[in-house]
Steps between C-alpha positions, in 0.01 A plus 500: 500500500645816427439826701376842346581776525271712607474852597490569898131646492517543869808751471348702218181566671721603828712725268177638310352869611161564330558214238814628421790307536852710525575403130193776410534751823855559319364514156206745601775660753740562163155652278449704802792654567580549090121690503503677782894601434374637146218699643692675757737633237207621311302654827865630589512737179192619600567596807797690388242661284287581760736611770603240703838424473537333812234245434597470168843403584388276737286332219805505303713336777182246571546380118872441528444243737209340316690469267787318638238281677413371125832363509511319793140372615565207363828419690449658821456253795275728703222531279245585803717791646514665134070451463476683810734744455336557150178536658539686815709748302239546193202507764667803670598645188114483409462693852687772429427605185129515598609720840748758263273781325440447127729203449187284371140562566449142405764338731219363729454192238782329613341449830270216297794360379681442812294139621559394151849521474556402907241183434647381202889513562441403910237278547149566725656558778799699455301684224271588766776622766649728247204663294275527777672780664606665143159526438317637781831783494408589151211580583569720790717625243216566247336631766717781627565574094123602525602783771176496615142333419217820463260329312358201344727439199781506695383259757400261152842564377650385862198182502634388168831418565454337846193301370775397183760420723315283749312317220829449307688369837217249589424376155853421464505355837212266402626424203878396621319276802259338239841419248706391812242266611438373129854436470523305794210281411651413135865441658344253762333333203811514314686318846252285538346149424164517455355184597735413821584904609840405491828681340502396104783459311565780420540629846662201626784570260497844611521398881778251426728754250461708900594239667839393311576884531443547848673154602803594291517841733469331805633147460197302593390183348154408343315216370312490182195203471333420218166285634264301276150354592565099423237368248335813476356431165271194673349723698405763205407165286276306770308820655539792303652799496363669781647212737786548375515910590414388840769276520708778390375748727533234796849472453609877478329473830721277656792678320457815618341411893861305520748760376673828673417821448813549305482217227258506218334276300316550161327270253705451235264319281240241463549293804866605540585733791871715597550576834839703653614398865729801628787439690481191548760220467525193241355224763248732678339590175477076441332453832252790436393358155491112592287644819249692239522217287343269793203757524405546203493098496330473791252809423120379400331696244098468534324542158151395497488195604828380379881579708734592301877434611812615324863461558769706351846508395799744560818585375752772661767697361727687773667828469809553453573094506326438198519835312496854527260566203144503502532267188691233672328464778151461315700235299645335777191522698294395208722202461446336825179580463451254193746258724254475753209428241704228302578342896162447557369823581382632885880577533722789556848461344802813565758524255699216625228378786207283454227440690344109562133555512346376775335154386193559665412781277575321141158382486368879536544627148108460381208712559 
């Protein structure tokens, strides 16, 4: 059997911020700074046009560094301290140009922009955090530009941009909590097996690439199983399908009620089943399986009126004895898996250990 490779879907969606992952917060980061670098050179000449050098210098200044941003977004290994910085600089900038007399009458719309830009470069929460207080400032801002309110358009004029800038904040708040939890509902059913709620392939792949990378940091040793339902195919043939999920579901049950809180176990396929034991050693890990092996032979599975019984077979790859690749071991593993079935099944067979099956049990491979 050879291993996949597979993406680690868990990581992405840890690394993602608003469904992007830092691949596109650089890429929009680069657009960005190249648009907003462009436009401050072009607001800059006309501030020099109308008067204020200062600012207009400043714009000028602003642009310079934009610019040089373009050139090194993509390599920079702080990627969140230059999003902030970007923002809390160009949300202050928006600030003060609405505070400084006839800079722009129209600086007020980048208020509505502020959630949009926070929310989709830092996630709900951080969005939040950051635009939140922007916001309700710009409009204390837009407020004081006003001087004073003496009548009723100038109390509309004040309505419309807080009612805009609380209706912009929540929709976008709504609308990030409704993608977040969308996204986590398609990347659990992208992790997981339907029928037994157990890690597919997919993610089992995933979880073992993790492992191998976190043993080779700390030195620790693993064991990789490969499990198979014996005779499986009788029970699917003489009952039906649907027996046969319940079988399967009955024995992910007893996998997963045995194991630690730190292996894993996923359904690799049809009635075949990976599991990852964590720190343990090369005989521990063959006392653990032979003991699941014995329940899962001893377990009684009531269907109708009929019992079903099953027995399984196991074969175990060790790291690093037998390999240091997630390849190896699924071959190794695999191996002494198909051992184990050629020995008579109800077995579980090491690289280089096997099991005797208890003789009492060789008559338990029917339904």
């Amino acid at each position: 059997m050879k291993a996949q490779q597979h993406p680690d879907l868990g990581a992405s969606l840890e690394q993602s911020r608003s469904g992007l992952r830092d691949t596109h917060r650089r890429s929009l980061m680069r657009t960005l700074f190249l648009v907003t670098g462009s436009a401050l050179v072009v607001f800059g000449c006309l501030q020099v046009l109308n008067g204020y050098l200062w600012l207009a210098a400043g714009e000028f200044v602003a642009s310079a560094l934009l610019f040089l941003g373009v050139t090194r977004i993509d390599r920079t290994p702080h990627l969140q301290i230059w999003i902030y910085s970007y923002l809390v600089t160009g949300f202050s900038f928006a600030l003060l140009i609405m505070v400084v007399p006839d800079a722009s009458v129209a600086a007020f719309v980048w208020v509505l922009m502020m959630p949009v830009l926070a929310y989709l470069l830092l996630g709900k929460k951080e969005g939040l955090l950051l635009s939140a207080p922007f916001m309700v400032a710009g409009c204390v801002t837009y407020y004081i530009h006003l001087e004073f309110i003496a009548d009723a358009g100038g109390m509309i004029d004040l309505l419309n941009m807080v009612l805009c800038a609380v209706l912009m904040l929540g929709f976008i708040h709504l609308y990030e909590t409704r993608r977040e939890e969308a996204e986590q509902r398609l990347f659990t059913l992208a992790q997981t097996d339907a029928l037994t709620g157990l890690s597919n392939r997919a993610s089992f792949q995933s979880s073992l690439g993790r492992t191998i990378a976190e043993s080779a940091r700390s030195g620790a040793g693993f064991a990789l199983v490969i499990m198979d339902i014996d005779h499986f195919k009788v029970v699917n043939d003489t009952m039906g399908h649907e027996a046969g999920d319940r079988v399967l579901r009955d024995v992910s049950q007893r996998l997963t009620e045995r194991l630690r809180i730190t292996d894993s176990v996923g359904r690799l396929g049809g009635e075949e089943f990976g599991l990852i034991l964590r720190d343990v050693k090369p005989e521990d890990s063959f006392e653990l399986m032979d003991e699941l092996r014995q329940r899962i032979a001893d377990s009684e599975l009531q269907y109708g009126e009929a019992v079903i019984r099953v027995t399984a077979s196991f074969g175990i790859a060790h790291y690093p004895e037998n390999g240091s690749e997630a390849e190896t071991l699924f071959r190794i593993a695999d191996h002494c898996l198909y051992s184990s079935k050629r020995s008579g099944r109800n077995r579980v067979i090491r690289a280089g250990v096997t099991a005797v099956k208890n003789p009492r049990l060789a008559s338990r491979q029917h339904v």
